[in-house]
PQR file of N, CA, C, O and H, with PARSE charges and radii, in Angstrom:
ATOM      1  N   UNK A   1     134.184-147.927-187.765 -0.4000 1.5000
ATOM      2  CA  UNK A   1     135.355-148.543-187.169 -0.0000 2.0000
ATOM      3  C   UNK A   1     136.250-149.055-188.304  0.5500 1.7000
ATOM      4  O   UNK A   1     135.860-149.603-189.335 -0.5500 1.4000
ATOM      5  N   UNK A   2     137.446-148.802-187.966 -0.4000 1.5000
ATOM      6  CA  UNK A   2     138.486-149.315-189.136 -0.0000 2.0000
ATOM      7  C   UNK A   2     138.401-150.801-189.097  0.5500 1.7000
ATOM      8  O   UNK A   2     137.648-151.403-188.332 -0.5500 1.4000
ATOM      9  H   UNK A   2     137.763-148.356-187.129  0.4000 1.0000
ATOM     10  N   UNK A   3     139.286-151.428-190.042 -0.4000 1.5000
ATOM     11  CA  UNK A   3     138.901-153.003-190.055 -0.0000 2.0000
ATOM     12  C   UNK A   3     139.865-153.314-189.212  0.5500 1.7000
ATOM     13  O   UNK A   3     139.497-154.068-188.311 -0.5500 1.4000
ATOM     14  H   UNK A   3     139.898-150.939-190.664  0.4000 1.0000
ATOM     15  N   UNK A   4     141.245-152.916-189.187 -0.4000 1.5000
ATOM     16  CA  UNK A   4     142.138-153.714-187.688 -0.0000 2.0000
ATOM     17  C   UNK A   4     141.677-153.484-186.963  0.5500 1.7000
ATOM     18  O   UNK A   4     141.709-154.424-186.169 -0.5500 1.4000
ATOM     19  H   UNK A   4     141.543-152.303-189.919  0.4000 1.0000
ATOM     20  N   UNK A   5     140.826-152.219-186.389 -0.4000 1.5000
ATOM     21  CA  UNK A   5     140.507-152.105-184.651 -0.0000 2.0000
ATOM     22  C   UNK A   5     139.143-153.198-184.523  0.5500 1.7000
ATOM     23  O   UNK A   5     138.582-153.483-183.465 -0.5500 1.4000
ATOM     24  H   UNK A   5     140.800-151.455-187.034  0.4000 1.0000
ATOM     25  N   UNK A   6     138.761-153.748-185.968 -0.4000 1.5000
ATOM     26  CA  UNK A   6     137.390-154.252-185.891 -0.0000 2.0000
ATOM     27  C   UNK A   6     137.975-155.658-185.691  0.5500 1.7000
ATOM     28  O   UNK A   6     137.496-156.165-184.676 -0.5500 1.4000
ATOM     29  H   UNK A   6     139.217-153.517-186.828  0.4000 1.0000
ATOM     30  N   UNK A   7     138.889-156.491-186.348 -0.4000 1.5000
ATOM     31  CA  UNK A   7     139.591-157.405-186.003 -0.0000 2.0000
ATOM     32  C   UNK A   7     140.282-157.873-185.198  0.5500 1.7000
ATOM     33  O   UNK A   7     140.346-159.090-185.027 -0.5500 1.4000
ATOM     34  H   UNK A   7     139.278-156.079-187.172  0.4000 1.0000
ATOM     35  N   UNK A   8     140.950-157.025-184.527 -0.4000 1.5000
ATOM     36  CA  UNK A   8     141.916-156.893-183.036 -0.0000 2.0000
ATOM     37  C   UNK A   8     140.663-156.895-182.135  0.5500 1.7000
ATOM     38  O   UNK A   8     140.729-157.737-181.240 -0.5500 1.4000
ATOM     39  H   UNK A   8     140.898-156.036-184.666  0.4000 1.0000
ATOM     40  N   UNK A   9     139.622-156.210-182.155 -0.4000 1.5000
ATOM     41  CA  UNK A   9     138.571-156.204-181.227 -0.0000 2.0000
ATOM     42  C   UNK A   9     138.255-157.491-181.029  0.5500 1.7000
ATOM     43  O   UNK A   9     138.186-157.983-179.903 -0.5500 1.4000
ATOM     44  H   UNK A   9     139.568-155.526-182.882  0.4000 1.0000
ATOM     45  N   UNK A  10     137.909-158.516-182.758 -0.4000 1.5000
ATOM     46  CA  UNK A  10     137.187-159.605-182.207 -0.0000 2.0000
ATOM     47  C   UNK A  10     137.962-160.751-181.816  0.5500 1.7000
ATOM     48  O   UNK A  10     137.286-161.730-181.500 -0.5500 1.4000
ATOM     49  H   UNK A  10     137.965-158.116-183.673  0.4000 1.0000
ATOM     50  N   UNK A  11     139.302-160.885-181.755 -0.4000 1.5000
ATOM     51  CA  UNK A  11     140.691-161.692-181.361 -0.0000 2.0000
ATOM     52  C   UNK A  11     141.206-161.407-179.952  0.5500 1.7000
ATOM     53  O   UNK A  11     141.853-162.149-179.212 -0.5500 1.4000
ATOM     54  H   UNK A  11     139.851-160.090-182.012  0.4000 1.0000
ATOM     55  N   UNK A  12     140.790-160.221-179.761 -0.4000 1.5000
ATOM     56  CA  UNK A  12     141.604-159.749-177.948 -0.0000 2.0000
ATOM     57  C   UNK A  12     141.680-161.019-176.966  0.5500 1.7000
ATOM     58  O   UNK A  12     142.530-161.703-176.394 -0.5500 1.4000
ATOM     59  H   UNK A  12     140.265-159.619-180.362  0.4000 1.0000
ATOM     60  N   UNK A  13     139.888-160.900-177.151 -0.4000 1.5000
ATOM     61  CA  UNK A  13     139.371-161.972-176.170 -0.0000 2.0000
ATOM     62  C   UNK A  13     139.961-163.378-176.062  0.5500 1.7000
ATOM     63  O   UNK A  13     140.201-163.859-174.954 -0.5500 1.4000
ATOM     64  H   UNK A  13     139.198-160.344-177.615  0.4000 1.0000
ATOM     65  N   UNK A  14     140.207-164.071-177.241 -0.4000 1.5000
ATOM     66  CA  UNK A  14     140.752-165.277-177.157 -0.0000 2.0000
ATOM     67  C   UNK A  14     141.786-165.641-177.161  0.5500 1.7000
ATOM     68  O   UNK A  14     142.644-164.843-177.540 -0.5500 1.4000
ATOM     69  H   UNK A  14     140.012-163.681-178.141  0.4000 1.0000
ATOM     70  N   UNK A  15     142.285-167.271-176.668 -0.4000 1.5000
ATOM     71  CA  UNK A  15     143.157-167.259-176.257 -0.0000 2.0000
ATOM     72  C   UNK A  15     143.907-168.224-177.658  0.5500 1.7000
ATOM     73  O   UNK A  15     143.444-168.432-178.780 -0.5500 1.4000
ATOM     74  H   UNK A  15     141.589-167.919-176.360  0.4000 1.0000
ATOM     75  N   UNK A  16     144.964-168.586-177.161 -0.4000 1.5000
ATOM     76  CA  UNK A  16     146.064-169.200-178.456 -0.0000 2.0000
ATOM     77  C   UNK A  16     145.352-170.243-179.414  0.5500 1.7000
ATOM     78  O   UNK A  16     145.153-170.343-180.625 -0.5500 1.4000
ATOM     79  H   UNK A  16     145.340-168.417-176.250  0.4000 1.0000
ATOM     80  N   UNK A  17     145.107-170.870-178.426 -0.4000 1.5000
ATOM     81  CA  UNK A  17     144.196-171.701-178.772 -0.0000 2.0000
ATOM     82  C   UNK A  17     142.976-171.732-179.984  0.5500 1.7000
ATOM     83  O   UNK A  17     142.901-172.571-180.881 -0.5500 1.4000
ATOM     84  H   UNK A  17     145.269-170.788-177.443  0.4000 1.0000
ATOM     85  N   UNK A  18     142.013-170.540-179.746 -0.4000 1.5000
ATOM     86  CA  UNK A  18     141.410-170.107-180.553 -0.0000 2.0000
ATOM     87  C   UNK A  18     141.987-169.516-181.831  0.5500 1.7000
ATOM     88  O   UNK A  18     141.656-169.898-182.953 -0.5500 1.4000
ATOM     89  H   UNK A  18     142.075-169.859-179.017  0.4000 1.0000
ATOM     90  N   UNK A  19     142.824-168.611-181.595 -0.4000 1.5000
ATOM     91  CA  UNK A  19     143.563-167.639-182.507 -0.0000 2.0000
ATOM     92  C   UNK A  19     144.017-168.981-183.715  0.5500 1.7000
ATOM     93  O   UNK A  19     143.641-168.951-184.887 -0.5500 1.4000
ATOM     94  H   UNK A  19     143.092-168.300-180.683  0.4000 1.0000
ATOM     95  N   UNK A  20     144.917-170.145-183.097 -0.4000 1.5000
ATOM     96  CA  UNK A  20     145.117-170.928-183.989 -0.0000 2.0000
ATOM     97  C   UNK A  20     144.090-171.360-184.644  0.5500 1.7000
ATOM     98  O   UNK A  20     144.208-170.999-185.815 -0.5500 1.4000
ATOM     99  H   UNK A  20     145.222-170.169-182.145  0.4000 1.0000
ATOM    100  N   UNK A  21     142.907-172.097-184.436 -0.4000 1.5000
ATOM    101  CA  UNK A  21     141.752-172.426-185.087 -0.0000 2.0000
ATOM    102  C   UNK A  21     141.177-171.397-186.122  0.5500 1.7000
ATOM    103  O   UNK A  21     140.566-171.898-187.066 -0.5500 1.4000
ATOM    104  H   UNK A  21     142.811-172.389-183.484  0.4000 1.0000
ATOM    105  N   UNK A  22     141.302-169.783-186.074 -0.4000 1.5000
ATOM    106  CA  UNK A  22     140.676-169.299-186.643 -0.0000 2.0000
ATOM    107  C   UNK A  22     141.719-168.900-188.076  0.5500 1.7000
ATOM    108  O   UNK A  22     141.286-168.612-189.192 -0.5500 1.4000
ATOM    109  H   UNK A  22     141.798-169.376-185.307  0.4000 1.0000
ATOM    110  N   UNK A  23     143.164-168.981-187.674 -0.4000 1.5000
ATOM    111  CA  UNK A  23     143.736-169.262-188.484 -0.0000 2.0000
ATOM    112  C   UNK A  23     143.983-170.380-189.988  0.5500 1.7000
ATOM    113  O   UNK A  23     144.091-170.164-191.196 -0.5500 1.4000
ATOM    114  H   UNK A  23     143.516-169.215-186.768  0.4000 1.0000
ATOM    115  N   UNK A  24     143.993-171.502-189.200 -0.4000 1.5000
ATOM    116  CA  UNK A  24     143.593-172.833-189.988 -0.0000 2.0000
ATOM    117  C   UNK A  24     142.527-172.789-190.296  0.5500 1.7000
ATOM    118  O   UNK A  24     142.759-173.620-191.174 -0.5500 1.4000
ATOM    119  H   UNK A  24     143.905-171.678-188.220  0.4000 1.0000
ATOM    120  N   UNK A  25     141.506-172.598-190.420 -0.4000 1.5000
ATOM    121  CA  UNK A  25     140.281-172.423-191.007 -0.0000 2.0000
ATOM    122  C   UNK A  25     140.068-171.058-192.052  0.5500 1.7000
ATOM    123  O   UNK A  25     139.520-171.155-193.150 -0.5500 1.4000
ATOM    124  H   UNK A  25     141.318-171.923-189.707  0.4000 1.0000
ATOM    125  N   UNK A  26     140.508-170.023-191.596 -0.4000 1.5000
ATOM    126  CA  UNK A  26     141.059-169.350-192.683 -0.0000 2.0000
ATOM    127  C   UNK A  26     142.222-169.580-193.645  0.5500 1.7000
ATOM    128  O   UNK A  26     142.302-168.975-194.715 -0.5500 1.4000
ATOM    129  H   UNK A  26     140.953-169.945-190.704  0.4000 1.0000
ATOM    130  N   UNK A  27     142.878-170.233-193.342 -0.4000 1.5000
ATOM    131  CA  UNK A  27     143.808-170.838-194.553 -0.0000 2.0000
ATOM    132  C   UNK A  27     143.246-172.164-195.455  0.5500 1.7000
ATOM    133  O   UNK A  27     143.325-172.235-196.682 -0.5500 1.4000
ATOM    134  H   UNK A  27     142.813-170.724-192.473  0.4000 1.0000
ATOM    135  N   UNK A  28     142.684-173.156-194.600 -0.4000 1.5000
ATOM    136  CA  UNK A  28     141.822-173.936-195.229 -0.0000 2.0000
ATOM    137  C   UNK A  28     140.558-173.646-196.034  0.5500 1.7000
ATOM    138  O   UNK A  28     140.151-174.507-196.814 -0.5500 1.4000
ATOM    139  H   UNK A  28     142.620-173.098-193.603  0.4000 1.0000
ATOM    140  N   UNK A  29     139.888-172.444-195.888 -0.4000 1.5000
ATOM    141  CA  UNK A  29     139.236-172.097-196.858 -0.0000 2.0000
ATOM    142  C   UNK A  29     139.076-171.582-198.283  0.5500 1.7000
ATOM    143  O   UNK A  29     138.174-171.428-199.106 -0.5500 1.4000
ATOM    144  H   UNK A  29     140.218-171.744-195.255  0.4000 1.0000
ATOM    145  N   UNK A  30     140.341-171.399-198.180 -0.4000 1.5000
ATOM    146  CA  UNK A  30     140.744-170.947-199.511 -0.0000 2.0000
ATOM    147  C   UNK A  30     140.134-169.650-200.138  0.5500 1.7000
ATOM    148  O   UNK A  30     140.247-169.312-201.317 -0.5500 1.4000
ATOM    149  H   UNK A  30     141.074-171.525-197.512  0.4000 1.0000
ATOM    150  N   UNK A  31     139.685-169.201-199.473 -0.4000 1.5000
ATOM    151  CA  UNK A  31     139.072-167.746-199.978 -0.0000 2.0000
ATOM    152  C   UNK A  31     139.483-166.761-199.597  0.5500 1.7000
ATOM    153  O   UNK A  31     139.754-166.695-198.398 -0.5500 1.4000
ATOM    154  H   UNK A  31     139.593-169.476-198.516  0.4000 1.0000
ATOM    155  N   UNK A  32     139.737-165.388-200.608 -0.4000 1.5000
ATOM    156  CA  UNK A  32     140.116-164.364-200.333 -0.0000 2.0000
ATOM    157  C   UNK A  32     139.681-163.405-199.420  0.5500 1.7000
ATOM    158  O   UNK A  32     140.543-162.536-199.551 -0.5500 1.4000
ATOM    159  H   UNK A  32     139.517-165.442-201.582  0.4000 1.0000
ATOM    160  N   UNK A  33     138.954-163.035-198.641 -0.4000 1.5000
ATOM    161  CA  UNK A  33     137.873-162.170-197.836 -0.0000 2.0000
ATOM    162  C   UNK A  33     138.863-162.706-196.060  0.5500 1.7000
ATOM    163  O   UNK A  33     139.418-161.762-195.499 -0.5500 1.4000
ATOM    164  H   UNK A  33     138.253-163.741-198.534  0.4000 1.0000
ATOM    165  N   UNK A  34     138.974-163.943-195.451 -0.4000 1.5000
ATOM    166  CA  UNK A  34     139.975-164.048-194.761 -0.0000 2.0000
ATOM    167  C   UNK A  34     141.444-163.453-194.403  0.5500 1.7000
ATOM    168  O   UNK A  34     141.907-163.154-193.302 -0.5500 1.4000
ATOM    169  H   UNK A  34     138.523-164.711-195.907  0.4000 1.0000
ATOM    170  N   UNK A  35     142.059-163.377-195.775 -0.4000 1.5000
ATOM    171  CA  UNK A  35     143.531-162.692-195.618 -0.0000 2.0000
ATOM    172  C   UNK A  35     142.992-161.388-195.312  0.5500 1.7000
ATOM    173  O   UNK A  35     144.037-160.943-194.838 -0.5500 1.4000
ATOM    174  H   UNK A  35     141.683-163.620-196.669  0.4000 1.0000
ATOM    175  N   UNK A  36     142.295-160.562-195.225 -0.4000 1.5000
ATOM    176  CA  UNK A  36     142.418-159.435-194.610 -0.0000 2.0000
ATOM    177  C   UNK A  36     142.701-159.439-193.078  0.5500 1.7000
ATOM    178  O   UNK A  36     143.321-158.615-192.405 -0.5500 1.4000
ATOM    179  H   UNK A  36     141.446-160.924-195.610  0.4000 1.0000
ATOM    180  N   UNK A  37     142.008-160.719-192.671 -0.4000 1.5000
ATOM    181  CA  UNK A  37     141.620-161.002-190.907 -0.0000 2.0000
ATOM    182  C   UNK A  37     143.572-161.351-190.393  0.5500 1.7000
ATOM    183  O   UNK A  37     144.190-161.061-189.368 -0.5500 1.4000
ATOM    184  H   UNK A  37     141.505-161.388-193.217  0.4000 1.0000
ATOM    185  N   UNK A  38     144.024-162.124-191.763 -0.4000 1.5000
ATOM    186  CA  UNK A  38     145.175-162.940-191.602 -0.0000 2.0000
ATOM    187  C   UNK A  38     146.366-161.229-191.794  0.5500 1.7000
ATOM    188  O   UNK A  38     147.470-160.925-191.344 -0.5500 1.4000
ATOM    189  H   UNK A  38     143.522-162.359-192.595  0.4000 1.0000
ATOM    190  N   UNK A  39     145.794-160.832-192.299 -0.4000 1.5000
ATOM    191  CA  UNK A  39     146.942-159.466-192.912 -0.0000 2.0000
ATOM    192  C   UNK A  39     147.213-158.648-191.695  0.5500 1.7000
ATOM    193  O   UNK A  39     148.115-157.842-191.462 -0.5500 1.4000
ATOM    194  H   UNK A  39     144.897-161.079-192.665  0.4000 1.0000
ATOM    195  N   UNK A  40     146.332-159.005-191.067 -0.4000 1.5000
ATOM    196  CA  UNK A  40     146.234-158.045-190.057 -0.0000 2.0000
ATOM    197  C   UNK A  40     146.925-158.712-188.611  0.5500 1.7000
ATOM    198  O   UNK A  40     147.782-158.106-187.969 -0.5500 1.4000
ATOM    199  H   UNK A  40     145.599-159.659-191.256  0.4000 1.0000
ATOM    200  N   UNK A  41     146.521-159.739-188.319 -0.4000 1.5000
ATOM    201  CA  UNK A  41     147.365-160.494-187.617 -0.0000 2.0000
ATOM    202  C   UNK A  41     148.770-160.557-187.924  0.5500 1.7000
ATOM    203  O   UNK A  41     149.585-160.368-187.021 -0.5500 1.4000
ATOM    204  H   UNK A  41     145.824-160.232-188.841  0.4000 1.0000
ATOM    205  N   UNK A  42     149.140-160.801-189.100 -0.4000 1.5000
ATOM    206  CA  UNK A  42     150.572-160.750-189.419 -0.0000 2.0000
ATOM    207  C   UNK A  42     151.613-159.560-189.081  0.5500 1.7000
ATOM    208  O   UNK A  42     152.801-159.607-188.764 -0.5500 1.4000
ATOM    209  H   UNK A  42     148.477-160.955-189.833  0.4000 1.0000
ATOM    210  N   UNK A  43     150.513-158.211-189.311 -0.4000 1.5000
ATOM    211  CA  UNK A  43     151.233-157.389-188.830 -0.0000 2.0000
ATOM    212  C   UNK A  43     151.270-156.951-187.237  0.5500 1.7000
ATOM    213  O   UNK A  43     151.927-156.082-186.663 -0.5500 1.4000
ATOM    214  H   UNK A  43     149.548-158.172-189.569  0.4000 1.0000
ATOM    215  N   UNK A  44     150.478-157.726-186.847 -0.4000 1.5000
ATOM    216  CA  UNK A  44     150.547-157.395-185.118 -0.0000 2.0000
ATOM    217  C   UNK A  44     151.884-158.294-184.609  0.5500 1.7000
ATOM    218  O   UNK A  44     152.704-157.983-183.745 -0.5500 1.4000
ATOM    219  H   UNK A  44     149.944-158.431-187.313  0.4000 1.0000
ATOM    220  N   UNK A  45     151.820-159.562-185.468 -0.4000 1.5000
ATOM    221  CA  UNK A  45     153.084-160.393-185.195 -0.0000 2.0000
ATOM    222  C   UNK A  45     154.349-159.738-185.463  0.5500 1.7000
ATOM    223  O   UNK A  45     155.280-159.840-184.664 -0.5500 1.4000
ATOM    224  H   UNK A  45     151.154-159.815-186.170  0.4000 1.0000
ATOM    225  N   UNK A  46     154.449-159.022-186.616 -0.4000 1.5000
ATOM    226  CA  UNK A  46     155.293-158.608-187.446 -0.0000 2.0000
ATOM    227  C   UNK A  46     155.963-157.363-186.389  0.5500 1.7000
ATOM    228  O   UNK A  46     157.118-157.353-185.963 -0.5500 1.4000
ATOM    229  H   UNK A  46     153.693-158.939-187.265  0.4000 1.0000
ATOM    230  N   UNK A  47     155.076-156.518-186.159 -0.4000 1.5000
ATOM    231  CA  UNK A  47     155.378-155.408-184.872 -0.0000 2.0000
ATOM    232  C   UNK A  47     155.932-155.967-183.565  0.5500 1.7000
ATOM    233  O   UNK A  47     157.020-155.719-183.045 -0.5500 1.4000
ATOM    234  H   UNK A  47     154.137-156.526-186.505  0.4000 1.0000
ATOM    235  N   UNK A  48     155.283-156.505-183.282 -0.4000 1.5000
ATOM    236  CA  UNK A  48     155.963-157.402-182.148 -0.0000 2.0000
ATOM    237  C   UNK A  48     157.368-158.084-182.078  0.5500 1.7000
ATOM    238  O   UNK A  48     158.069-158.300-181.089 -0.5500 1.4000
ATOM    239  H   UNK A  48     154.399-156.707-183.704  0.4000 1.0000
ATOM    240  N   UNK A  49     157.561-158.329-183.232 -0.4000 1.5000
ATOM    241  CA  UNK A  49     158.922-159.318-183.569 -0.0000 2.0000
ATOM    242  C   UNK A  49     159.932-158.739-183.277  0.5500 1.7000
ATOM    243  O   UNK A  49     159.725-157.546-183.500 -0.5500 1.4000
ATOM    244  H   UNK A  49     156.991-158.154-184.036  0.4000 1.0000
ATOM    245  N   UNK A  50     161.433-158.962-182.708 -0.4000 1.5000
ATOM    246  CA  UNK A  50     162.291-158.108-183.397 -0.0000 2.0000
ATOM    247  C   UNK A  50     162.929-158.760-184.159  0.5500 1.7000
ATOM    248  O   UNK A  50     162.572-159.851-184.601 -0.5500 1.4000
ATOM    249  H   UNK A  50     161.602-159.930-182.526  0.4000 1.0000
ATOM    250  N   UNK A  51     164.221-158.043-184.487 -0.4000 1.5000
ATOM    251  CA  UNK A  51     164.791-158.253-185.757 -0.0000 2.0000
ATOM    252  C   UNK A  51     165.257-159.796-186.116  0.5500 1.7000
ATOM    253  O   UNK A  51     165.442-160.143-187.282 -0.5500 1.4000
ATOM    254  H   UNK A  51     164.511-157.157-184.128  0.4000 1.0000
ATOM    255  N   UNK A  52     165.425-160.674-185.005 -0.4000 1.5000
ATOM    256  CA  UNK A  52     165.925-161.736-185.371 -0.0000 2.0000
ATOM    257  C   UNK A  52     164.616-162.631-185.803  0.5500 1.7000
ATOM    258  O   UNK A  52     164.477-163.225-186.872 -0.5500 1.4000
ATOM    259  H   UNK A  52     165.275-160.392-184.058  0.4000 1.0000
ATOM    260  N   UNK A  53     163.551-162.571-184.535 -0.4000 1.5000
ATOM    261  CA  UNK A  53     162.374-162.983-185.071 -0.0000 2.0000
ATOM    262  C   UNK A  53     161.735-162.840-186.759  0.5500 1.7000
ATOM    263  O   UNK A  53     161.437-163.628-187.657 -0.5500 1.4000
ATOM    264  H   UNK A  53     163.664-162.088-183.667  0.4000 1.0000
ATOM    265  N   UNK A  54     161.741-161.093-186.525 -0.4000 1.5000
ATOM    266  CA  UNK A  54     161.515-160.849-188.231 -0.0000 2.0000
ATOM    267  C   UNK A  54     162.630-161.792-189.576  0.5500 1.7000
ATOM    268  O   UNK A  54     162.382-162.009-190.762 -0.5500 1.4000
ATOM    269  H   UNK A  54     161.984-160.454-185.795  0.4000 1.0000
ATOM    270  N   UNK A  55     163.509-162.057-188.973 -0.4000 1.5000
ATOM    271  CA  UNK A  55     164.324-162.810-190.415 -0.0000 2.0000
ATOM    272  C   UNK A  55     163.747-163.840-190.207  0.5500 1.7000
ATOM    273  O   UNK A  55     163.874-164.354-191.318 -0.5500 1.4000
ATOM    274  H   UNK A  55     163.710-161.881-188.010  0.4000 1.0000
ATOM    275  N   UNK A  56     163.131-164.638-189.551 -0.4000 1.5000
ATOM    276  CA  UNK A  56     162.571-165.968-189.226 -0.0000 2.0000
ATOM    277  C   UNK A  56     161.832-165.981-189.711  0.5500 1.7000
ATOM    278  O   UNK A  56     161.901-166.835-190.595 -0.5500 1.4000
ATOM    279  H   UNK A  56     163.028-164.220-188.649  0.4000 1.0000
ATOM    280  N   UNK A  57     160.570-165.223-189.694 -0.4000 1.5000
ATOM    281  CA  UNK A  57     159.386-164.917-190.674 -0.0000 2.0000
ATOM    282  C   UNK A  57     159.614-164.990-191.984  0.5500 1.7000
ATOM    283  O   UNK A  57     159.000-165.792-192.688 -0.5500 1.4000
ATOM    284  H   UNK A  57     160.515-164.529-188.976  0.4000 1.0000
ATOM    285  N   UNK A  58     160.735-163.969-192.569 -0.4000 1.5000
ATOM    286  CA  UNK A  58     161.328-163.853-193.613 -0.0000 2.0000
ATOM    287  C   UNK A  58     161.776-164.934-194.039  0.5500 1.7000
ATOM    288  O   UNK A  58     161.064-165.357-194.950 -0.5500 1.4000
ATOM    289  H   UNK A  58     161.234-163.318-191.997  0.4000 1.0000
ATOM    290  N   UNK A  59     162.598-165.561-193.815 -0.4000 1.5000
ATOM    291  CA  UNK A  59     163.176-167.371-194.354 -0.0000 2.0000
ATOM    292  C   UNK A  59     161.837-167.972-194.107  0.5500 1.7000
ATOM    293  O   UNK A  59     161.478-168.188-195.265 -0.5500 1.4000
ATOM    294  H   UNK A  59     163.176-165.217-193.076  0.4000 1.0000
ATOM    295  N   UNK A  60     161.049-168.303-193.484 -0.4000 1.5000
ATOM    296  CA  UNK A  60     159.783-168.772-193.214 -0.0000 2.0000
ATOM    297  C   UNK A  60     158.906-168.699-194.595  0.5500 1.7000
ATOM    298  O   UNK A  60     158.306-169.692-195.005 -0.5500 1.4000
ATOM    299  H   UNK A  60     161.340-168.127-192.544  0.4000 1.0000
ATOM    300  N   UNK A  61     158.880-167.349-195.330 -0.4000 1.5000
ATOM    301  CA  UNK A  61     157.953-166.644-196.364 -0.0000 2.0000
ATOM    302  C   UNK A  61     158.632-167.337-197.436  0.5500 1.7000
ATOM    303  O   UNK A  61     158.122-168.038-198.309 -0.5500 1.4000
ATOM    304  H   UNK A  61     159.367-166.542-194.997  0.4000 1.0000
ATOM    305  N   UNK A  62     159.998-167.015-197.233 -0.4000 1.5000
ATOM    306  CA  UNK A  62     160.852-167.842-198.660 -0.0000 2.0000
ATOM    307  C   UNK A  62     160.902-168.808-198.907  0.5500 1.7000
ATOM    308  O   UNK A  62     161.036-169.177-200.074 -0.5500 1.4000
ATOM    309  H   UNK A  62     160.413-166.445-196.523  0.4000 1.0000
ATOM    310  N   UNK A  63     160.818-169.568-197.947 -0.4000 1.5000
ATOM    311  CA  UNK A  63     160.840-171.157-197.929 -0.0000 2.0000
ATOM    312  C   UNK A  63     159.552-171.822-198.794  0.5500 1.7000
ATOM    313  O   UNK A  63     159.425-172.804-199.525 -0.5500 1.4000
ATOM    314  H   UNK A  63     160.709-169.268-197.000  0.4000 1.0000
ATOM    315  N   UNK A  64     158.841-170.961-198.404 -0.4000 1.5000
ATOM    316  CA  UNK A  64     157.565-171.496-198.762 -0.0000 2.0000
ATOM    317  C   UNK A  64     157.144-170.897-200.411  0.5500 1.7000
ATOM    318  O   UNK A  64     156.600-171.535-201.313 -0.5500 1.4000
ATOM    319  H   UNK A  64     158.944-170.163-197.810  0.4000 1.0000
ATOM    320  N   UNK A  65     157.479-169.860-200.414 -0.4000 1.5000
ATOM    321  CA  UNK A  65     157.565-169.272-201.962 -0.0000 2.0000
ATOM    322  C   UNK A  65     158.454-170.085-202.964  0.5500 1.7000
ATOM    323  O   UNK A  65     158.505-169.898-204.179 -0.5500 1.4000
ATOM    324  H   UNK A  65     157.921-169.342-199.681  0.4000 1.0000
ATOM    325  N   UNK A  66     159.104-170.965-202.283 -0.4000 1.5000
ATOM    326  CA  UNK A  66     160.540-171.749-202.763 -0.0000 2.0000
ATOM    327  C   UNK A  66     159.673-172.980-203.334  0.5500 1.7000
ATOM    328  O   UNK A  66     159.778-173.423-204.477 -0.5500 1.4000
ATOM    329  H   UNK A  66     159.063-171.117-201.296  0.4000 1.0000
ATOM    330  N   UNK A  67     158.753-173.479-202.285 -0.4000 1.5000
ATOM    331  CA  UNK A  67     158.131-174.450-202.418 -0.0000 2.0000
ATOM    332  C   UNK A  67     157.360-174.513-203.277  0.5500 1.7000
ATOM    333  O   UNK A  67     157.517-175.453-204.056 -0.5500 1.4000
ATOM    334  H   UNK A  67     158.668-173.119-201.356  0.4000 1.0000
ATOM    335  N   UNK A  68     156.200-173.563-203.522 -0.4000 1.5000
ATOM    336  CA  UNK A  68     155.095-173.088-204.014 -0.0000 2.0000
ATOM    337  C   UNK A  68     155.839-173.108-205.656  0.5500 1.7000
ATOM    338  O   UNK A  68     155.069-173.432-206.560 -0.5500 1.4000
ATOM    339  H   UNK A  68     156.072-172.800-202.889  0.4000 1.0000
ATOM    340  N   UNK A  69     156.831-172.880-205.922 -0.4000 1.5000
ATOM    341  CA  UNK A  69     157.205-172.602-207.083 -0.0000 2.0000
ATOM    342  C   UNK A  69     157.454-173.773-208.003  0.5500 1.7000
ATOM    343  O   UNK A  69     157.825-173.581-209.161 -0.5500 1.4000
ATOM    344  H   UNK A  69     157.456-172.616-205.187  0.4000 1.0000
TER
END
């Protein structure tokens, strides 16, 4: 099984709720092996979006790269 259909498989089920928790806990961990789970989510968001959404994301990414710097 590929790793998105293996990831989308184990996320279907839950609801926002969850999805957020597994998020924050993958960002709070600080370890690399997560952003794959997160990479993949992003792009289901990312597909989903349209274009105005997507610049939101986009200023969203910058903002924070702005910060980070």
């Amino acid at each position: 099984m590929d790793m998105r259909k293996y990831i989308i498989n184990n996320f279907k089920d839950d609801d926002v709720s969850d999805i957020k928790d597994s998020i924050d806990s993958s960002i709070a961990s600080m370890e690399e092996e997560p952003l794959i789970g997160l990479g993949v989510l992003f792009e289901l968001a990312w597909k989903n979006a349209n274009s105005d959404e997507q610049m939101q994301i986009l200023k969203l990414i910058k903002l924070g790269l702005n910060k980070k710097a």
